[in-house]
C-alpha positions in Angstrom: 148.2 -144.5 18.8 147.0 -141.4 20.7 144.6 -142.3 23.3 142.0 -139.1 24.5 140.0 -140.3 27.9 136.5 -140.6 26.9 136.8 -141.1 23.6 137.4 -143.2 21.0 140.1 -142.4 18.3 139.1 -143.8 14.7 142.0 -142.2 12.9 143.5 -139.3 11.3 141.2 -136.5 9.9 143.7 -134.3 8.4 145.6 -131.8 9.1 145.7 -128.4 10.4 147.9 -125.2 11.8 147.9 -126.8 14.8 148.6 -130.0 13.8 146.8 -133.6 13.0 142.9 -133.5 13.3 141.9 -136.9 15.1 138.6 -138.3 14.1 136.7 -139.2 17.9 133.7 -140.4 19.2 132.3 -140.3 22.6 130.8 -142.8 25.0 127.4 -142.5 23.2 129.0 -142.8 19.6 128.4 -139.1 18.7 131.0 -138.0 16.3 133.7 -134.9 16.8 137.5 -134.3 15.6 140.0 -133.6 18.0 143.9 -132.1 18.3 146.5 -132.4 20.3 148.6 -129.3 21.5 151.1 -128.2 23.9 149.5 -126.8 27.1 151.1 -123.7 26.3 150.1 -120.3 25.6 147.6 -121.6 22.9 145.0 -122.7 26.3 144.3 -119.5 27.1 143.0 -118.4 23.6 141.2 -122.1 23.5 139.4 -121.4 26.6 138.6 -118.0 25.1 137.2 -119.8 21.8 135.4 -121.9 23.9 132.7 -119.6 25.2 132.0 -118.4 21.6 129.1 -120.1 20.2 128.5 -118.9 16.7 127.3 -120.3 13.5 130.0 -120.2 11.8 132.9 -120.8 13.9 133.4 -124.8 15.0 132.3 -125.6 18.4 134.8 -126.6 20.8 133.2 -129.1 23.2 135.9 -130.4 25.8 139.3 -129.8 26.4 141.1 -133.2 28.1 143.8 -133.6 29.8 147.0 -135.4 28.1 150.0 -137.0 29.7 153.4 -135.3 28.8 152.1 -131.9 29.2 149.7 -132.3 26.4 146.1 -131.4 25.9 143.3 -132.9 23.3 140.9 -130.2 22.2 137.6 -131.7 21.2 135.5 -129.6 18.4 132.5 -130.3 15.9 132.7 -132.1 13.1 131.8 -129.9 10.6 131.0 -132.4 7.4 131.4 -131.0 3.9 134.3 -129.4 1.2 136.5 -126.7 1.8 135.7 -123.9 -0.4 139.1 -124.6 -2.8 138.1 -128.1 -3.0 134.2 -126.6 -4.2 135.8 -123.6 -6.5 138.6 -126.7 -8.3 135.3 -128.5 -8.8 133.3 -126.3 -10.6 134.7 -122.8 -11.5 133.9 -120.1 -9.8 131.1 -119.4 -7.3 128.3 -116.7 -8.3 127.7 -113.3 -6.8 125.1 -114.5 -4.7 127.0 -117.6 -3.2 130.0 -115.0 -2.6 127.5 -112.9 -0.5 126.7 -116.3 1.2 130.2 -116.8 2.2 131.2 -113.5 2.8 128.9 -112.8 5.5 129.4 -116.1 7.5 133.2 -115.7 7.1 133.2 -111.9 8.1 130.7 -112.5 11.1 132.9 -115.2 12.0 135.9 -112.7 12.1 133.8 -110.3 13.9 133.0 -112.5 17.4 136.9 -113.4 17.5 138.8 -110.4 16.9 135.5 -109.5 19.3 137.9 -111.7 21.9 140.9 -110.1 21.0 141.7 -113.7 18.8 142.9 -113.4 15.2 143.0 -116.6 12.8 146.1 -116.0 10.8 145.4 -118.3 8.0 141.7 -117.4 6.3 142.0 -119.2 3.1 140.0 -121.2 1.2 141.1 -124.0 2.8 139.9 -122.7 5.8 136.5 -122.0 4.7 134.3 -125.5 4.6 131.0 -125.4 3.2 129.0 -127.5 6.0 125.3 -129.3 5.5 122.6 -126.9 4.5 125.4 -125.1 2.7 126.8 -123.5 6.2 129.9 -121.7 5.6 132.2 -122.6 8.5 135.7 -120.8 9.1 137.9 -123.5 10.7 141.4 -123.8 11.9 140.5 -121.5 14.8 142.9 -122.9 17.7 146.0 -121.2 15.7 149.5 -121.3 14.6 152.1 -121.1 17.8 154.1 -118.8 15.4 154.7 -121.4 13.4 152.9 -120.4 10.8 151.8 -117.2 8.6 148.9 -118.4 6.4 148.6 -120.0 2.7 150.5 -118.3 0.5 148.8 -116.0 -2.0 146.7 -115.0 1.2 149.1 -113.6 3.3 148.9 -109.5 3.2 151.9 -107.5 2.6 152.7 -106.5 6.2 153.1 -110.0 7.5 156.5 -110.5 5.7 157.9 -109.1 9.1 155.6 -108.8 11.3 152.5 -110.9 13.2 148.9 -111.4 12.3 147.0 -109.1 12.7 142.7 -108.5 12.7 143.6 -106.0 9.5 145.6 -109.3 8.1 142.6 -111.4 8.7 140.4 -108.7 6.5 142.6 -108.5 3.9 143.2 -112.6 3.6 139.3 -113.0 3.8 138.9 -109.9 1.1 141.3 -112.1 -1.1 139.7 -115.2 -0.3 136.1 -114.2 -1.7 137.9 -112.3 -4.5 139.8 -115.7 -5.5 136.2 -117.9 -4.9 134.4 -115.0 -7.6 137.1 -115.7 -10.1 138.2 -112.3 -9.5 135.1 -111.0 -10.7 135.2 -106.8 -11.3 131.8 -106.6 -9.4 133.3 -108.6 -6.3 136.6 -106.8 -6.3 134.6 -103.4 -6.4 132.4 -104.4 -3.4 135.8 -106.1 -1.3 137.4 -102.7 -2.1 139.8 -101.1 0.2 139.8 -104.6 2.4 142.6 -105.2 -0.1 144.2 -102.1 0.9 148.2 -102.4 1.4 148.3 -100.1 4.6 146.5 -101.9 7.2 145.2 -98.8 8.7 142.5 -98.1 5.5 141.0 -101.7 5.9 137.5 -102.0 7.6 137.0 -103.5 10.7 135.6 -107.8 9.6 132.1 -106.5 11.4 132.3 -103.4 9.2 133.4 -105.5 6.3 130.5 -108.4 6.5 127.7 -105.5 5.9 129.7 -104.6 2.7 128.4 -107.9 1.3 125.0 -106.1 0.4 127.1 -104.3 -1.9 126.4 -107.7 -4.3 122.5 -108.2 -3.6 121.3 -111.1 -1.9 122.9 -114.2 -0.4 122.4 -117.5 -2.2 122.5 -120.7 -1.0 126.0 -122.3 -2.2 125.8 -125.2 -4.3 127.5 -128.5 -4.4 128.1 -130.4 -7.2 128.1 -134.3 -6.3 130.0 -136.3 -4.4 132.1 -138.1 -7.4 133.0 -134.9 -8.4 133.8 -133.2 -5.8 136.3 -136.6 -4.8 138.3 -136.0 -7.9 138.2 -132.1 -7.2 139.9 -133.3 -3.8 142.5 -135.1 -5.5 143.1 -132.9 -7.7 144.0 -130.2 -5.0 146.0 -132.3 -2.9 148.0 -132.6 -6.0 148.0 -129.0 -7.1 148.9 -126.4 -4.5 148.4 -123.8 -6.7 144.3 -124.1 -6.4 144.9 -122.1 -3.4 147.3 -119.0 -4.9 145.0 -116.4 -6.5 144.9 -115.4 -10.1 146.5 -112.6 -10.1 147.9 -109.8 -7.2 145.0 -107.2 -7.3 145.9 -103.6 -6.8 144.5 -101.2 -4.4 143.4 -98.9 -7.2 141.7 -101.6 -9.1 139.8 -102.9 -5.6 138.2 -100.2 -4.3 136.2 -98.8 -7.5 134.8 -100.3 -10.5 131.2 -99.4 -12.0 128.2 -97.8 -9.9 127.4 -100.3 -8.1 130.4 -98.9 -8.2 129.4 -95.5 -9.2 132.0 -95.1 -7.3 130.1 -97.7 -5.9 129.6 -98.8 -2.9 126.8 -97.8 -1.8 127.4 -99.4 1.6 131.2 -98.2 1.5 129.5 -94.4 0.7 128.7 -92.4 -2.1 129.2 -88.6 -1.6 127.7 -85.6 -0.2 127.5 -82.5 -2.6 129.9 -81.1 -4.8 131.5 -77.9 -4.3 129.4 -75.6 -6.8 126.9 -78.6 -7.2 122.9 -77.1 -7.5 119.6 -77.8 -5.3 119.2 -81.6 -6.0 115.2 -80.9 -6.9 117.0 -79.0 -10.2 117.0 -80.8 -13.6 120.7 -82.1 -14.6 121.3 -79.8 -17.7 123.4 -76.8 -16.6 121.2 -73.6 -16.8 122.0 -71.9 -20.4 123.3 -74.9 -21.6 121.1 -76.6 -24.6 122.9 -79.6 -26.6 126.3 -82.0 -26.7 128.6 -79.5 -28.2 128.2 -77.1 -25.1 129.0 -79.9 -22.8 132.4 -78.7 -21.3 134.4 -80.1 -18.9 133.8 -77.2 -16.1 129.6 -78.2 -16.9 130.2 -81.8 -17.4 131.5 -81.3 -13.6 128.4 -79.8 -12.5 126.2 -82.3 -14.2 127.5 -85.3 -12.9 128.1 -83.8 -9.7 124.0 -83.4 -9.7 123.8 -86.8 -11.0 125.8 -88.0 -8.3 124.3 -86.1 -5.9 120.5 -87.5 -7.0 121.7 -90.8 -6.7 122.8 -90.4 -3.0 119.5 -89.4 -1.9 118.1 -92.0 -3.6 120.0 -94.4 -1.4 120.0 -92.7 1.5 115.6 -92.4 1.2 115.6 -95.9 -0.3 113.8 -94.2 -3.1 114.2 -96.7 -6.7 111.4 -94.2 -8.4 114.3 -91.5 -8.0 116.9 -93.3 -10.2 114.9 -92.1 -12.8 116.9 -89.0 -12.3 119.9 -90.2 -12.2 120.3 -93.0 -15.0 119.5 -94.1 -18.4 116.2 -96.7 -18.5 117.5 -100.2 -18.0 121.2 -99.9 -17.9 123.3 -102.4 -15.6 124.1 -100.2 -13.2 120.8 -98.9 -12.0 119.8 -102.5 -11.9 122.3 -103.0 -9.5 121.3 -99.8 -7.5 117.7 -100.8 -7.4 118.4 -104.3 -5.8 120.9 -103.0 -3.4 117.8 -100.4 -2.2 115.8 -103.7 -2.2 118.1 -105.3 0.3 118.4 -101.8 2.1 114.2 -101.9 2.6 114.5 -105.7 3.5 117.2 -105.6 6.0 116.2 -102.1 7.3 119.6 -100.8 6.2 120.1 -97.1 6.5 123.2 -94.7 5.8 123.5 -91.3 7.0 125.5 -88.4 5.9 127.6 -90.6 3.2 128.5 -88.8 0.0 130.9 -88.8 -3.0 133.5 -86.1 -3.8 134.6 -85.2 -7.2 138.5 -84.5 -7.1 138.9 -84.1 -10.9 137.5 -84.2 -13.7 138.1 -84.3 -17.6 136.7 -85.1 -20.8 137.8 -88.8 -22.1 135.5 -88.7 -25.2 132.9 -86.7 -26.9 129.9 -87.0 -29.3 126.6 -85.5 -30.4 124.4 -86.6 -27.9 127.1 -88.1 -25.4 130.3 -87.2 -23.3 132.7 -89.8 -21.7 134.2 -88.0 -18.7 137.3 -89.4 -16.6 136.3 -89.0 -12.9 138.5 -88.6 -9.2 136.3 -89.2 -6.8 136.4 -89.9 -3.2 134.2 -91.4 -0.6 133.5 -89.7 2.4 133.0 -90.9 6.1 129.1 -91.9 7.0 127.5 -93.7 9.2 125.3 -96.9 8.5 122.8 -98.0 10.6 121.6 -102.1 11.1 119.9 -104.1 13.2 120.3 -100.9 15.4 123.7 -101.1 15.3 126.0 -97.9 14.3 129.1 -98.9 11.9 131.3 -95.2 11.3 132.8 -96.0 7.9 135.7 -94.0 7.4 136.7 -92.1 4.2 138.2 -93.6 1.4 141.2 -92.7 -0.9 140.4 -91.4 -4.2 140.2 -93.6 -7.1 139.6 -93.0 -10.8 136.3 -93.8 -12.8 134.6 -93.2 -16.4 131.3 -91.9 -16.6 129.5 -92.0 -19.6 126.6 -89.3 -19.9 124.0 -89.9 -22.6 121.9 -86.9 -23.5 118.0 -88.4 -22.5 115.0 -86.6 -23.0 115.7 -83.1 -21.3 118.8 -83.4 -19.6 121.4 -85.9 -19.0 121.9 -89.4 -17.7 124.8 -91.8 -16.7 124.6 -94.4 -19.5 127.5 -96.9 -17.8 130.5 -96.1 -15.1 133.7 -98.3 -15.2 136.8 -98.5 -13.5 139.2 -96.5 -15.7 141.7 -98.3 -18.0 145.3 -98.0 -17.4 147.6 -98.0 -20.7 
């Protein structure tokens, strides 16, 4: 049995990257795992880890000394399910759990690639969900090369090459998408963190404000302890708890609704459209009076208004001035009006973001209503919290339907989805 001066080993805890987790206690019975590793190159990243001190990282409280060249490296306990064990108990997590998550996990990412440290393995059985619901990103001391990550997790570029901070984005971005069930709204907010070329993935401190995108955190429930016992087994049994449902596509990721309207209003929403009118205009092109003279070339300049509208709505954190912009009580104004709730509440402010339309044409047609198949394009802005300054960098166009219902004296988007492949 491994002895660790100081401390007390009780047993094996499990198992991780860097090898077996010891359970330990100190001289005054205070609980804490420990693992054993080469003094190698790995110290110099432990010391490093060992000066963070963040929520939702583990604590690393002593490194010891070993015979044979070895060295014990004693962290927190951190009591509580991983988040595949939680998801195998009881489906998928909601939106608001997902934003829970999301943010500690991506804030977590954020003060180590902060050190120049990547993880190389964020998974959901890196992820456990601590007392008070605390989501904790564990597995931090790392691989030695042996390892790449849990498959299903492991982005495109690491079949030849070494983990990377854009890796570590895109295996979080999966992880979430995975915990959601794969939910449209969730892969619309993760968006281009899924991206295959590295280079179009956000930065993790970028990518943890994009959790607004889904409205307020929510603390994560646990189901009890029985169950989450045979959720355990269960996993240990089944590998494939931790492979996701299904490869998701760039395309798909990065668009789907408006909270998608061309969505993201956190990953930026347009400035004006080329030929686009004085946004204080009403939406019904000048001359224009009915469905049937709804072309394409004026559907383009009314949604381009509507568009438009709705990006100074966000950007003045105005909900009154959705009225412009949507049909009363349709989904995706809810989800607008929330995310300028968060905005108010967290003091949240973007500046010069827009939407460009790349194309446009007519999908369906009817009196009173006009389905119109959209290219759009985000464009670079700034957003502001806490003080901070995030540049968000364009995005790559993607495809969207827009239905306009004719209301009252102009027109109004009724729904936006992400367009359906044959």
């Amino acid at each position: 049995m491994t002895t660790i001066p100081g401390y007390e080993v009780m047993g094996p805890a499990g198992f991780g990257a860097a090898g077996a987790v010891l359970a330990v206690r100190d001289e005054r019975g205070e609980p804490w795992v420990a693992t054993i590793v080469p003094e190698d190159e790995r110290i110099e990243r432990i010391r490093r880890l060992a000066e963070l001190r963040h929520a939702h990282l583990p604590e690393i409280h002593q490194m010891v000394k070993l015979t044979g060249g070895r060295v014990a490296v004693v962290m927190e306990l951190v009591v509580g399910p991983a988040l595949a064990t939680l998801v195998n108990s009881r489906s998928s997590l909601g939106a608001g759990e997902v934003v829970t998550v999301w943010r500690a996990a991506a804030d977590a990412l954020a003060a180590l690639h902060g050190r120049g440290l990547v993880h190389g393995d964020v998974s959901p059985a890196n992820i456990l969900i601590g007392p008070g619901g605390r989501p904790v990103l564990i597995d931090v001391i790392g691989h030695g090369g042996a390892e790449r990550g849990h498959t299903g997790y492991v982005p495109p570029e690491l079949d030849d090459g070494p983990a990377t901070a854009p890796a570590d984005v895109w295996s979080l971005g999966r992880t979430l998408a995975w915990a959601s069930g794969d939910d449209p709204a969730v892969l619309s907010a993760v968006g281009s963190a899924l991206a295959d070329d590295p280079r179009d993935r956000p930065t993790a401190r970028d990518f943890a404000t994009w959790a607004f995108l889904l409205g307020r955190g929510a603390p994560v429930e646990l189901p009890s302890a029985p169950t989450l016992a045979g959720a355990q087994l269960r996993a240990a049994s089944a590998p494939t708890v931790l492979a996701p449902h299904r490869r998701v596509t760039t395309r798909v990721v990065a668009v789907a609704g408006v909270a998608v309207l061309v969505a993201a209003a956190v990953m930026a929403l347009a400035s004006p459209v080329a030929g686009a009118r004085d946004a204080s205009a009403p939406p019904t092109p000048r001359g224009l009076e009915g469905w049937s003279t709804l072309t394409e070339a004026s559907a383009a300049e009314v949604v381009g208004q509507l568009l438009e509208r709705r990006d100074q709505a966000l950007a003045d954190r105005d909900a009154a001035a959705l009225d412009g912009v949507y049909v009363t009580g349709v989904a995706d104004r809810t989800r607008d009006e929330d995310l300028i709730r968060e905005m108010v509440a967290t003091d949240l402010v973007f500046e010069g973001y827009g939407t460009a339309i790349e194309q446009l044409s007519a999908v369906a047609r009817s009196r009173g209503t006009f389905t119109a198949r959209l290219e759009v394009r985000q464009l670079a802005h700034r957003r502001i919290l806490g003080g901070e300054i995030v540049e968000i960098p364009a995005q790559r166009a993607h495809c969207v339907d827009v239905d306009l219902t004719e209301d009252g004296p102009g027109w109004r988007i009724a729904e936006v989805r992400t367009c359906r492949t044959p």
